[in-house]
C-alpha positions in Angstrom: 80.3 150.2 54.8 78.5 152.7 52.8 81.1 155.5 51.3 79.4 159.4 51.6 81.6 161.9 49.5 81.1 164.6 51.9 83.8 167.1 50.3 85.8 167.8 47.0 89.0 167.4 49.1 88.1 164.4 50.9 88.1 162.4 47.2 91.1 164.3 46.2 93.3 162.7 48.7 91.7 159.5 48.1 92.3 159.7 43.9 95.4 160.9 44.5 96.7 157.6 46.8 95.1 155.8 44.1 97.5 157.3 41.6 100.4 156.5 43.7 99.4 152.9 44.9 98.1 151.8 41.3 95.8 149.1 42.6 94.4 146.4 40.2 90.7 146.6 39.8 89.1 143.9 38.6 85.4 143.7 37.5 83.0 141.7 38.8 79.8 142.3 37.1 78.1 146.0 36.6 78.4 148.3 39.9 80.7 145.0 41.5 84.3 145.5 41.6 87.3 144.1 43.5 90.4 146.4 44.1 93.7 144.3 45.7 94.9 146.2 48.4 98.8 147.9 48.3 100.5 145.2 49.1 98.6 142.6 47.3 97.6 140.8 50.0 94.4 141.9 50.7 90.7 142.6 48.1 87.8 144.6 49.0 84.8 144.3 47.3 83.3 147.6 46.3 79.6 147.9 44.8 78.3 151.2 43.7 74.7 151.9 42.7 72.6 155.1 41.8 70.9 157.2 44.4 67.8 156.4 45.4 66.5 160.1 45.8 67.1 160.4 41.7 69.8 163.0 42.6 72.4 161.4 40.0 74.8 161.0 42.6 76.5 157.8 42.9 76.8 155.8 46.1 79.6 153.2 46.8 80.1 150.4 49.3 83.2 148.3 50.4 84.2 145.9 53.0 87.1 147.7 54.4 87.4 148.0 58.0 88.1 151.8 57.7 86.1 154.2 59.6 82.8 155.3 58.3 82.6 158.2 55.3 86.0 157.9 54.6 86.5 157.3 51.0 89.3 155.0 50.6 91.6 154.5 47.6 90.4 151.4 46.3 87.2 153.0 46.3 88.4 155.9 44.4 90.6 153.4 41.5 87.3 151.8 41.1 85.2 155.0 40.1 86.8 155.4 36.6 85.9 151.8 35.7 82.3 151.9 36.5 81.7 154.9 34.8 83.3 153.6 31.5 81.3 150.4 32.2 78.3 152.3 32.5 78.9 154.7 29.6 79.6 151.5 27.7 76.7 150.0 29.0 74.4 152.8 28.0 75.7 153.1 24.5 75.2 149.4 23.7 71.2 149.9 25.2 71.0 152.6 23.1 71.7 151.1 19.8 
């Protein structure tokens, strides 16, 4: 299911059960993440890439069975890694 951040609110909820739950994120590869669910008993897979409209935004994926353009916590603990990834990533190009 592709993720649309439709408001500022909307991924402020979504952060902030992310802060609460403290899921483990684990990388995958660049853009390719896995985030174990609140109880532990379930992954999701989330994938984020770069728009394809060269707006800058970033678009995210998962395979959660949640309803479509809502953005989800594990979507939201998995933000902050991929952008140090890709900051990282772009620093080590760079030199």
């Amino acid at each position: 299911m592709i993720i649309e951040l439709r408001s500022r609110e909307q991924f402020k909820r979504a952060v902030e059960r992310a802060r609460n739950l403290k899921p483990f994120v684990r990388v995958r590869g660049f853009r390719w993440y896995e985030v174990e669910s609140s109880s532990g008993q379930d992954v999701y897979t989330v994938h984020f890439w770069d728009s394809i409209n060269g707006s800058g935004h970033i678009l995210g994926e998962c395979n959660c069975r949640g309803e479509s353009g809502f953005v989800y916590y594990h979507l939201a603990a998995a933000i902050p890694v991929h952008l140090w990834m890709a900051s990282t990533r772009g620093a080590t190009q760079e030199q």
